[in-house]
DOTORRO-279903 format. One record per residue (C-alpha): residue number from 1; residue in three letters; chain; z, y, x. Coordinates in steps of 0.05 Angstrom, whole numbers, plus 32768, in hexadecimal, padded with zeros to 4 digits. Each point is the difference from the previous one (the first is absolute). Layout:
N
vextor  mivo  domar  zz  yy  xx
NUM  ALA  A  Z  Y  X .
...
This chain:
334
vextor  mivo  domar  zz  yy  xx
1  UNK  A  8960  87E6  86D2 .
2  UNK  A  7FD0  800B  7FC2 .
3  UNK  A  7FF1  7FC8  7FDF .
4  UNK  A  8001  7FCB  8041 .
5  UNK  A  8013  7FC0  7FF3 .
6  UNK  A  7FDF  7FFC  7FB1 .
7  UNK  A  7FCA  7FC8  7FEE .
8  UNK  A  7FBE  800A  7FFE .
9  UNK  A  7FF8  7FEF  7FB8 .
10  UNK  A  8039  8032  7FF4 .
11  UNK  A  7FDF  8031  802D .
12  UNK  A  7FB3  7FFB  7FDE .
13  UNK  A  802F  8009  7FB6 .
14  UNK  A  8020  803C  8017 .
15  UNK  A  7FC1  801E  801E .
16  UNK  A  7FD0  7FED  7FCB .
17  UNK  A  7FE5  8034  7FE6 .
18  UNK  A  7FE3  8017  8045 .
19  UNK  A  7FDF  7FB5  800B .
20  UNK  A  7FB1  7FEC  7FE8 .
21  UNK  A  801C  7FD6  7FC1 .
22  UNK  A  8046  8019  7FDD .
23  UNK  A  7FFA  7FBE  7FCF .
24  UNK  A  801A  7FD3  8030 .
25  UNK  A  7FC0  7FE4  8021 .
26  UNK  A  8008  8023  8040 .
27  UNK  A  8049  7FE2  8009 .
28  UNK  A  7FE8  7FBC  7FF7 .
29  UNK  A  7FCD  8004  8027 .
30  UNK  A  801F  801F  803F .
31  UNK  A  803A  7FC6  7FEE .
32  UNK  A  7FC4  7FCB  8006 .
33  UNK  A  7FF1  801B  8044 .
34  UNK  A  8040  7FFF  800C .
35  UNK  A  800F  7FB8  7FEB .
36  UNK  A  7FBF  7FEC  802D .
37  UNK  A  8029  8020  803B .
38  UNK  A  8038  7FD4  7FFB .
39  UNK  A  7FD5  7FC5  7FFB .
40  UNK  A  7FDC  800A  8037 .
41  UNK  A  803F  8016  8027 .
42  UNK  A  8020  7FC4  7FF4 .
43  UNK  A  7FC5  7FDC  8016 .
44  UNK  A  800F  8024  8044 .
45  UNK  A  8038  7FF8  800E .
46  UNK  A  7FF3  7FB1  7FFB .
47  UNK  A  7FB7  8005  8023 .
48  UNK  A  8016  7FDF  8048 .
49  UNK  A  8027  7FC2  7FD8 .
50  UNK  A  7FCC  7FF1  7FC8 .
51  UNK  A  7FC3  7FFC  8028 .
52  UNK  A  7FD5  8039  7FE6 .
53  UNK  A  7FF8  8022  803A .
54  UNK  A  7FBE  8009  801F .
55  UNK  A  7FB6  7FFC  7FEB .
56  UNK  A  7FD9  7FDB  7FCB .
57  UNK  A  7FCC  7FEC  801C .
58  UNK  A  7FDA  8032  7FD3 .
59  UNK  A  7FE3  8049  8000 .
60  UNK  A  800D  8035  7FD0 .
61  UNK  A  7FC3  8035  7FF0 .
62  UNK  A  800E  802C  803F .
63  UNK  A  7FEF  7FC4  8027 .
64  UNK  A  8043  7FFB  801B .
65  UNK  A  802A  7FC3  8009 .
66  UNK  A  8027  7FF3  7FBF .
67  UNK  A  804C  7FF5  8010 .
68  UNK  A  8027  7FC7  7FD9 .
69  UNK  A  802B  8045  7FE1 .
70  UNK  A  7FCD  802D  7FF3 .
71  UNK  A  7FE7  7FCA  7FD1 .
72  UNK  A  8045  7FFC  7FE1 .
73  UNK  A  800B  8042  7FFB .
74  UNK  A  7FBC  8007  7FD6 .
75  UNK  A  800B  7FC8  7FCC .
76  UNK  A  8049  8022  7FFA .
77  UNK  A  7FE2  8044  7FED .
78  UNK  A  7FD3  7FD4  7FD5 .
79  UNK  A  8031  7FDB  7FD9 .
80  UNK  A  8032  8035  7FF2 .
81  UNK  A  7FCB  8028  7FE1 .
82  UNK  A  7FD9  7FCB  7FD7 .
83  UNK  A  802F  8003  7FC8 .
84  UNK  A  8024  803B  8004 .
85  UNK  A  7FD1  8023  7FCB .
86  UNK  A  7FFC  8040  802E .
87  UNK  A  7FC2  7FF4  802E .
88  UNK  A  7FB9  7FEC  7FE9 .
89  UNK  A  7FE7  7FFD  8043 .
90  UNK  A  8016  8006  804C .
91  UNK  A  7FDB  7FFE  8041 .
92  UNK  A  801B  7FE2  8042 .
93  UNK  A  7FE9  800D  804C .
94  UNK  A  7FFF  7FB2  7FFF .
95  UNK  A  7FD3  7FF0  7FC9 .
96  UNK  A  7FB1  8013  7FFD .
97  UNK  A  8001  800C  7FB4 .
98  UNK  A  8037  801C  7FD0 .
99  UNK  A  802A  7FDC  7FD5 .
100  UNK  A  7FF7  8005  7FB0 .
101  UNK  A  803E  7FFC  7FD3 .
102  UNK  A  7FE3  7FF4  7FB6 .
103  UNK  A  8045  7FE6  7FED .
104  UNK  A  801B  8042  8009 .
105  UNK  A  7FC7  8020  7FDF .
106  UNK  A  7FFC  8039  7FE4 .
107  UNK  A  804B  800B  8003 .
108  UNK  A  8001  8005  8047 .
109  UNK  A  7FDA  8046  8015 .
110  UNK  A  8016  7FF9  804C .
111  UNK  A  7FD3  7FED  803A .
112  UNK  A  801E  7FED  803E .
113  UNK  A  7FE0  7FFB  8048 .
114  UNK  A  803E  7FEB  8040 .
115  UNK  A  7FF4  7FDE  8041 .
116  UNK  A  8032  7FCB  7FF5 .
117  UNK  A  801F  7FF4  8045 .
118  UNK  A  7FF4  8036  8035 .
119  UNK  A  7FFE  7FF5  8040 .
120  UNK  A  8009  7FB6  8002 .
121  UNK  A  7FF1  7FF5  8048 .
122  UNK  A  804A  800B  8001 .
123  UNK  A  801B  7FC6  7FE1 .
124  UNK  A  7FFD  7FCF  8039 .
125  UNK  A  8029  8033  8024 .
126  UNK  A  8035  8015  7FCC .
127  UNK  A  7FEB  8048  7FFC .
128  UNK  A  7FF5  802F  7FC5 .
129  UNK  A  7FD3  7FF0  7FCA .
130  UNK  A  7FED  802C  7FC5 .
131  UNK  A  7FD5  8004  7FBD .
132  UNK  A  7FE3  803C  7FEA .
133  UNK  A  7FE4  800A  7FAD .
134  UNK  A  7FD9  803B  7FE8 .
135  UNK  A  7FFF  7FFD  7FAE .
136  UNK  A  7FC9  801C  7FD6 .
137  UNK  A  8003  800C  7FB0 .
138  UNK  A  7FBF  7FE2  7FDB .
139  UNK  A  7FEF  801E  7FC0 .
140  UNK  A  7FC2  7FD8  7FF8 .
141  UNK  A  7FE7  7FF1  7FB8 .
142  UNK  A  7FCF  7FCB  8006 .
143  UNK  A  802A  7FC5  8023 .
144  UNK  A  801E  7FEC  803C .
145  UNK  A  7FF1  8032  803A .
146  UNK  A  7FC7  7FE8  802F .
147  UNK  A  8006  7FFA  804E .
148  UNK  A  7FE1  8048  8000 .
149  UNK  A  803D  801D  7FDA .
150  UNK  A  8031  7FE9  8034 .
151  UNK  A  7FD3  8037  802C .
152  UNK  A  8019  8042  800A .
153  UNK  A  801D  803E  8016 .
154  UNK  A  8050  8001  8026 .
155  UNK  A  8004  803E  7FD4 .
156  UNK  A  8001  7FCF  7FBA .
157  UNK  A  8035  7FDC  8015 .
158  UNK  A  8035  7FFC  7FD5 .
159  UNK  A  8034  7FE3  802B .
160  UNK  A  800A  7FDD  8048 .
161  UNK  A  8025  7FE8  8028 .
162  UNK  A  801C  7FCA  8032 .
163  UNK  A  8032  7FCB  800A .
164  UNK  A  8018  7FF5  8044 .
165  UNK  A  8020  7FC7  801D .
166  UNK  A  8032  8007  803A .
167  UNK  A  8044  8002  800B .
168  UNK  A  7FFD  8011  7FB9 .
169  UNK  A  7FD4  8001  7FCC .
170  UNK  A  7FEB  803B  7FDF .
171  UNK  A  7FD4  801D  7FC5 .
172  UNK  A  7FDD  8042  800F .
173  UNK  A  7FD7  8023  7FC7 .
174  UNK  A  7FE4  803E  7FE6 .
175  UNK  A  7FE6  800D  7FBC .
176  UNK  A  7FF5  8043  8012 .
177  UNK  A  8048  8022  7FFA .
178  UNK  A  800F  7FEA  8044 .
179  UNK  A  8014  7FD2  802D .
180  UNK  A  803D  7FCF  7FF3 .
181  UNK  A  8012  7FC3  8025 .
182  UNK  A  8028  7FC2  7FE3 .
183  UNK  A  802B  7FCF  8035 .
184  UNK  A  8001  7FBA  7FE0 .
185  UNK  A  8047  7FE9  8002 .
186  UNK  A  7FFF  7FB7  7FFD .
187  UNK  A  8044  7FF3  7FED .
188  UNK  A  7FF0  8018  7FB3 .
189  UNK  A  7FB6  7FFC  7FFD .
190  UNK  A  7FF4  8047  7FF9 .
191  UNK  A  7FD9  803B  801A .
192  UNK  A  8031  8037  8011 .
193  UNK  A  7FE9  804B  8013 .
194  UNK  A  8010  8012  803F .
195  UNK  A  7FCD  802E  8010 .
196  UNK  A  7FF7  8037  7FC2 .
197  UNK  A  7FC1  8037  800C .
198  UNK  A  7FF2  7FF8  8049 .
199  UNK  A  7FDC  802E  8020 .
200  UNK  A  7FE0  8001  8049 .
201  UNK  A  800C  8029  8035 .
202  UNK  A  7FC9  802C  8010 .
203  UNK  A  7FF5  7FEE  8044 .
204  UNK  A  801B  7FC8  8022 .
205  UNK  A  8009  7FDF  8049 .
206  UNK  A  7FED  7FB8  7FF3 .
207  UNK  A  7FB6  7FE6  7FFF .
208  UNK  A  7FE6  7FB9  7FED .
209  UNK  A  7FBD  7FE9  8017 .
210  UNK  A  7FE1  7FC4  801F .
211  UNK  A  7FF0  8019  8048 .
212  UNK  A  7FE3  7FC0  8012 .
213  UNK  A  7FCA  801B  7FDC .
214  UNK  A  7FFB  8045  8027 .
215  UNK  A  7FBC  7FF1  8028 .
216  UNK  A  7FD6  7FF5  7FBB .
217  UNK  A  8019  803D  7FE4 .
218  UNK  A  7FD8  8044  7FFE .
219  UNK  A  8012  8039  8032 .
220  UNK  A  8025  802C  7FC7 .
221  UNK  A  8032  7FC7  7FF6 .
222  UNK  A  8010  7FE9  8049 .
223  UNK  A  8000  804D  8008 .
224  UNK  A  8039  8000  7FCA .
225  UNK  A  802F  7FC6  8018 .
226  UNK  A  7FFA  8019  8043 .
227  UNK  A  8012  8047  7FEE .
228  UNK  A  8046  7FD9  7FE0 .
229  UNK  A  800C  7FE2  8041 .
230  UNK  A  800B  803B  8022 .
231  UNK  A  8039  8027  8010 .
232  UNK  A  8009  803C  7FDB .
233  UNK  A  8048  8018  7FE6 .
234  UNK  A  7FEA  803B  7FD0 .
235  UNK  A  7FD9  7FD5  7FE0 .
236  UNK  A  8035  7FC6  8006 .
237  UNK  A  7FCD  7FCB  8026 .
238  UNK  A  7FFB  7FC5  8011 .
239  UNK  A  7FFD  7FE5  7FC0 .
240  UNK  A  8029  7FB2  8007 .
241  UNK  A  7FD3  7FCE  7FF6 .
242  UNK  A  801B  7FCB  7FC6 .
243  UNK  A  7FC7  7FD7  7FE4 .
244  UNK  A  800D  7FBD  7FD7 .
245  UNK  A  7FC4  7FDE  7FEA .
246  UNK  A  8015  800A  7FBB .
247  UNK  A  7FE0  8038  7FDE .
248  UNK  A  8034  800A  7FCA .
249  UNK  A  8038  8002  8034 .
250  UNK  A  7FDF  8033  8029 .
251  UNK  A  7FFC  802B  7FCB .
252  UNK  A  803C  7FF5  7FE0 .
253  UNK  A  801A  8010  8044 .
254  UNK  A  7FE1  8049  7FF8 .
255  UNK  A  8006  8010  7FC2 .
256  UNK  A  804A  7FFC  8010 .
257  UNK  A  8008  8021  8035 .
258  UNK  A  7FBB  8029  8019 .
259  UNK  A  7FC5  7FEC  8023 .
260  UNK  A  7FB4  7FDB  8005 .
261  UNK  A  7FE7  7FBB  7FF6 .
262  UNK  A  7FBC  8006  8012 .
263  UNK  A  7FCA  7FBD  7FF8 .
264  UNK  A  7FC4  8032  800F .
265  UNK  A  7FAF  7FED  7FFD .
266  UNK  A  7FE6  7FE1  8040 .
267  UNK  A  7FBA  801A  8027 .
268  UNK  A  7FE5  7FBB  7FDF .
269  UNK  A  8021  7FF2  7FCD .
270  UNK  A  8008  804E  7FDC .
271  UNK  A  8011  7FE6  7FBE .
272  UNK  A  804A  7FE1  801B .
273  UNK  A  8028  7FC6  7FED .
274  UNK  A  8028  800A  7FC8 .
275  UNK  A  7FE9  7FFE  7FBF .
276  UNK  A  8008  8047  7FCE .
277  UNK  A  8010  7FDA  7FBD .
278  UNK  A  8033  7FD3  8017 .
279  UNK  A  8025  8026  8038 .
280  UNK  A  7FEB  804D  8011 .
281  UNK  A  7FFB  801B  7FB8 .
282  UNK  A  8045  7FE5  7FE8 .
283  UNK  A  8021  8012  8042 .
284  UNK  A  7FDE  804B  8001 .
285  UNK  A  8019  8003  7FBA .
286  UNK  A  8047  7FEF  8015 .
287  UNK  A  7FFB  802A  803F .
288  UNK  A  7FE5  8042  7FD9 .
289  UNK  A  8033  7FF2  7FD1 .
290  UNK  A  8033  8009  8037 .
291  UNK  A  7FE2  8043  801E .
292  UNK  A  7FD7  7FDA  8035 .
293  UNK  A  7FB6  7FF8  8007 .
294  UNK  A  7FCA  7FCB  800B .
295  UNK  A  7FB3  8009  8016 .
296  UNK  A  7FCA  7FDD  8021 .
297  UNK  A  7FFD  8023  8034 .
298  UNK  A  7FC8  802F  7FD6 .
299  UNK  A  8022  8006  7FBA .
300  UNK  A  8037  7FF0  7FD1 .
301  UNK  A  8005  7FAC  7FF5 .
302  UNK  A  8013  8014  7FB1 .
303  UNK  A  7FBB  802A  7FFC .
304  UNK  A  7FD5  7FC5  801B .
305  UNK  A  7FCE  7FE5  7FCC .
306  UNK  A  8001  7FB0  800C .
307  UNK  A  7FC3  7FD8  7FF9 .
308  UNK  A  8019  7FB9  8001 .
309  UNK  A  8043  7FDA  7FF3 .
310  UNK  A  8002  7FF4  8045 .
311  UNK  A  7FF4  8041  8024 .
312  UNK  A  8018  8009  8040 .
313  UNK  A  801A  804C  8019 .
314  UNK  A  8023  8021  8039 .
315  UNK  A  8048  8013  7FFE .
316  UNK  A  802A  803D  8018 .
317  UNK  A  8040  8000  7FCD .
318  UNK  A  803F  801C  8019 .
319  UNK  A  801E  8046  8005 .
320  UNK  A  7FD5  803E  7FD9 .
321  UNK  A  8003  801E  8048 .
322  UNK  A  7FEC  7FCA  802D .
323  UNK  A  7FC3  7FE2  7FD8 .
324  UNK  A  7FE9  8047  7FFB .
325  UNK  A  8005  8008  8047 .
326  UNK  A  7FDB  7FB9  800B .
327  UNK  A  7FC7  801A  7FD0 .
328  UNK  A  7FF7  803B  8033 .
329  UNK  A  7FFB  7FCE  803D .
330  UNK  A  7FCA  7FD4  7FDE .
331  UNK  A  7FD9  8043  7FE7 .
332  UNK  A  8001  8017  804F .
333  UNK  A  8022  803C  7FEE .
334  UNK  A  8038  7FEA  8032 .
């Protein structure tokens, strides 16, 4: 059994000398996220009877419809960091600009960029819902860290993760000594480990994509999915089909049990849809963490150099074995 069924506070004491900050800072700080997890899961739970379903009337910076949750979500994140003394700045999919924490300056050294409610679409629908955080160390001299700062490279991560929101809710991060996931058991209030080190199955028989999407795609990609469809038992095809509309789900699906999500670049629109800060940098970071593997299409997600807060990329994440394979489709070597 290991250590299953321990806190997470416990867990990040026990383990502390293999995490980014062994004063205590790290704990706290994956506690805050934590804590912002059961706020907005309680907020869930009473979307349909307190009227917060639905849109605002308003857009966020992707141009997309801003749902009444996705705000919440965002000013959660927001408040549970103002004051914690651990974050001088973090960065939201929702908001143009970053937030500045001079209150928590210069004690707090963390940056942190999240997409505070993924895949919102499915809360009119009761369907799984997700957040995903990427955390960055600042060591800047001269002040709080500019917009800029928040810019940069999966591989200076110091820690992601995601919360999930289903039948359960769960807290899945990496600081870079592997992947551990933490159920939420509401009863006490706590985040218990129930998943300790997971690691991914190097191929898998599940792929997620949106195939209503299949006509816009380039040849290398249709090429791809259609090669899953077919029958093949030595190479243990067709691949199910299971695709949510929540990104975190989907891969929280593989990374448990083997396989591809794939939101891939379209003939005219190359760049994708979701955005490398927020979502495809912290996942890859889980994902490689895990033994898996996540791309473009071209190249690694972690190696990409961003040029904006709001980049957009394609993403193959999933199995070391199957994204490889999907690489070789969109190259034409298959």
């Amino acid at each position: 059994m290991g250590r299953t069924g321990i806190t997470l506070t416990r867990f990040i004491i026990e383990t502390q000398a293999g995490y980014p900050a062994a004063t205590g800072e790290f704990s706290a700080l994956l506690a805050q996220i934590g804590l912002a997890g059961k706020l907005i899961a309680h907020d869930l739970r009473r979307a349909g009877l307190i009227n917060i379903l639905g849109t605002t009337g308003g857009t966020n910076v992707q141009g997309e419809a801003v749902k009444k949750l996705d705000e919440i979500a965002n000013e959660t994140f927001i408040k549970v960091f103002q004051y914690s003394g651990l974050v001088c700045a973090l960065a939201s999919e929702e908001m143009e600009k970053p937030v500045q924490f001079p209150e928590n300056w210069p004690h707090g050294k963390y940056m942190l960029l999240f997409d505070p409610l993924d895949g919102s679409s499915n809360t009119d629908v009761n369907m799984p819902l997700g957040a995903i955080f990427s955390i960055l160390r600042y060591e800047g001299k001269g002040g709080l860290p500019s917009a800029q700062e928040l810019v940069r490279k999966g591989t200076e991560q110091i820690a992601a993760g995601y919360l999930m929101y289903g039948s359960s809710t769960m807290l899945v991060f990496t600081s870079g000594q592997g992947v551990h996931g933490f159920t939420l058991d509401p009863g006490i209030g706590e985040y218990l480990l129930s998943h300790e080190n997971i690691r991914m199955p190097a191929r898998g028989k599940v792929y997620a994509v949106n195939e209503g999407n299949y006509h816009k795609w380039p040849a290398g990609t249709r090429r791809y999915v259609d090669y899953l469809k077919e029958s093949d038992k030595a190479t243990g095809r067709p691949y199910s089909s299971r695709y949510s509309g929540c990104l975190a789900a989907d891969v929280h699906r593989m990374l448990l049990g083997g396989g591809i999500y794939l939101y891939p670049g379209e003939t005219d629109k190359p760049e994708g849809k979701l955005r490398l800060l927020y979502e495809a940098n912290p996942l890859a970071m889980v994902v490689e963490q895990a033994g898996g593997g996540a791309s473009t299409g071209t190249m690694r997600i972690l190696e990409v150099e961003p040029k904006a807060l709001h980049q957009r990329v394609p993403l193959l994440i999933g199995s070391a074995e199957d994204v490889s394979l999907a690489e070789a489709f969109i190259r034409g070597e298959r």
